[in-house]
N, C-alpha and C positions, 0 to 999 in steps of 0.2 A: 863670263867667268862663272866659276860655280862658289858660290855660298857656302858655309860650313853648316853642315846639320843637315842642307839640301840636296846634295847631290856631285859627284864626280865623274868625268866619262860618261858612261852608257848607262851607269848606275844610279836612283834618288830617290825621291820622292814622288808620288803622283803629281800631277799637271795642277795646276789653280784656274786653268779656262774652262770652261763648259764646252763639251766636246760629243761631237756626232758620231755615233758608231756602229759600224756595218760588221757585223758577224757570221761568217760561212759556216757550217758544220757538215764531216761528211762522214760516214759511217758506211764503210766499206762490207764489212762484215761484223755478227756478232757484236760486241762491246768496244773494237776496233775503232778508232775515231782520227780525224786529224782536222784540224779549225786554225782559220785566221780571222783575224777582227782589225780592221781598217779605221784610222781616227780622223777626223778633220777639227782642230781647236778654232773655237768660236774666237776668242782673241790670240790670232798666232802668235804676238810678240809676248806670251808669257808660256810657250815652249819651250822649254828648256832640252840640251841637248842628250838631257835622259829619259825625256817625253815621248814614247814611241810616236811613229807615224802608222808601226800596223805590230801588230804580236801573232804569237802561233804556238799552237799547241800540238801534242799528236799523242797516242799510247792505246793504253787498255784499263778503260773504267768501267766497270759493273757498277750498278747502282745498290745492287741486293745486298742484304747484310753476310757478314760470312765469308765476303769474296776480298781478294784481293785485287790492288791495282798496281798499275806505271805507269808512270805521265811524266811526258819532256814538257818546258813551257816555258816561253823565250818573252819576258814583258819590256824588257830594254830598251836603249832608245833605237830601235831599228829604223832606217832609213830608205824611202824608195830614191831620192836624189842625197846621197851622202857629200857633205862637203869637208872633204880633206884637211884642209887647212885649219878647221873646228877638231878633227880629228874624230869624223865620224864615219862610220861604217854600215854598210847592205844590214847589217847582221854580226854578233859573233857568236855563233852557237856554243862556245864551249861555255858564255857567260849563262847560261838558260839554266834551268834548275831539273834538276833528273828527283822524282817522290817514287818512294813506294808504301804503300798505303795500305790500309784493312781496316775494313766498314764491319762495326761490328753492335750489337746491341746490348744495354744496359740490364743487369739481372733485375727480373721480373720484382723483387723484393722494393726494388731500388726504384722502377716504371713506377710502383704501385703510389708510391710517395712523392712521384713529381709530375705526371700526370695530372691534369685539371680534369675533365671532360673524356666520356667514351670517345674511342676515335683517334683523338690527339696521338702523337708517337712521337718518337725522338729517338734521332739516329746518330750515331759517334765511330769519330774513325780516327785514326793515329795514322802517322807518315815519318818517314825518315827522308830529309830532305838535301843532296845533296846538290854544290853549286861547282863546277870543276875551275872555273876562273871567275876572282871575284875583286873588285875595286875597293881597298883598305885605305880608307880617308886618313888614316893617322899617319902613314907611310906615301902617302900618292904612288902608291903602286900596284903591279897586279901580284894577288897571290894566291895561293889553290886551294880547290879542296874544301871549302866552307860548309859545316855539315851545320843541322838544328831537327829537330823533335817537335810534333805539331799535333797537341790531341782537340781533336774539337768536336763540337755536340750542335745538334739542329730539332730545334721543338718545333712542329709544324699539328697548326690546323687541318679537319678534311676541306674548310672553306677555302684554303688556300695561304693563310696569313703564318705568319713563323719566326723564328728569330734563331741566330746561331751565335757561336763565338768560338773563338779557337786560343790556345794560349801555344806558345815559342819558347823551347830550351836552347842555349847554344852549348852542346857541350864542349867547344873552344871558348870561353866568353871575349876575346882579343876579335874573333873572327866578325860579331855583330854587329854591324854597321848604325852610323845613328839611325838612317831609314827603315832599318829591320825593325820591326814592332814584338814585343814581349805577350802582344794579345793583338786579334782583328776581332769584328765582330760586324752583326748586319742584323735586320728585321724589316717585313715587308709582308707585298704580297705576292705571290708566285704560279701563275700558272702555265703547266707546260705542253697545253694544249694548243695546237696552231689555229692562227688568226687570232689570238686570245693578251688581250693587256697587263704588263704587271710591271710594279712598282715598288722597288727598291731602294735601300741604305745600306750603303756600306761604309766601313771605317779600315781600310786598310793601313794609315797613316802611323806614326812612329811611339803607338803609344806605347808606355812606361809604367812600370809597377811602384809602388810607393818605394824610394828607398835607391832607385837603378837611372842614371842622369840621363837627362832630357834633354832636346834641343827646343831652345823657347818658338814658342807658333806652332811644333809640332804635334803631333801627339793628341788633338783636342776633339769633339765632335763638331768642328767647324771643319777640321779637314776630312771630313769624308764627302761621300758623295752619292747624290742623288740620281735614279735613274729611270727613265719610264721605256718601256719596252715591247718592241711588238713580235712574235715567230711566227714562221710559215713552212712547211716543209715539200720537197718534192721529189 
């Protein structure tokens, strides 16, 4: 069954097993991209059935500031052996979330004051995010349409090390689900040179503004998650 606070359907929370992950990226043309990432949970039996087995992306990301993007991106609990009777599914792509987004830079006035160090940057971009079928824990049902607003900022080193965060509007607030978070956030090290190591935090989990209820266990820096990483490209 599923938990209140945790997850419904296809829909939840991240996984609590430490888990092995294979990532493809294929870049067709241009800024073109489309990627799957395949999971294996180190303790299967704390899978839950909103715990993907593999996710997938596809769209147009420009990295450069100024640009805009579009990104489909399906994190659900997708299934390569779905078992019906659980009521699980291949996939449903209309539960995936469609962003439109633009990378853009803070006035120079504004760099000049948060800036540490020549070098350092920080880059910020805003999204409108929208979900065309989504699982409403207060109703046990499906219903459409879930939009949110996503501005978030990345301060990076030329060493490599950085930190971001993002903060979440719902302009339905009904539509927000306990595992929708009001902020994500991460810091680390990052390099995207192949053959090359990096090491990562992230906090995607259900965290909460002073003041906006919370589901207990959620929301904490014990639920994020740690990751070490290797790329190669060809």
């Amino acid at each position: 069954g599923s938990a209140v606070g945790s997850g419904l359907g296809s829909q939840g929370t991240p996984a609590v097993s430490p888990t092995l992950q294979l990532g493809i990226k294929y870049n067709p043309t241009s800024y073109w991209f489309g990627q799957i990432t395949l999971y294996r949970y180190i303790f299967s039996d704390r899978q839950q059935i909103w715990n993907p087995d593999f996710t997938y992306s596809f769209g147009y990301d420009d990295w450069h500031s100024e640009t805009f993007s579009l990104v489909y991106s399906n994190y659900t609990g997708n299934r390569f052996s779905p078992n019906s009777t659980k009521g699980q599914k291949k996939t449903v792509f209309n539960q995936g979330q469609w962003s439109l987004g633009y990378k853009y830079t803070l006035p120079k006035m504004l760099e000049s004051l948060l800036l540490v160090n020549d070098g350092d940057q920080i880059g910020c971009n805003a999204n409108i995010n929208i979900t065309p079928q989504y699982t409403d824990l207060r109703t046990l049902s499906n219903k459409y349409y879930k939009k949110s607003i996503a501005l978030g900022c990345r301060y990076a080193r030329p060493s490599g090390w950085y930190a971001n965060a993002t903060i979440f509007a719902y302009p339905i607030r009904s539509q927000q689900q306990p595992w929708d978070p009001d902020f994500s956030y991460g810091f680390g090290y990052f390099d995207p040179r192949p053959g090359t190591i990096s090491i990562q935090y992230n906090n995607y989990s259900a965290n909460r503004f002073p003041g906006h209820n919370s589901v207990p266990g959620d929301g904490n820096p014990r639920k994020g998650s740690i990751s070490i990483s290797w790329g190669t490209q060809w």
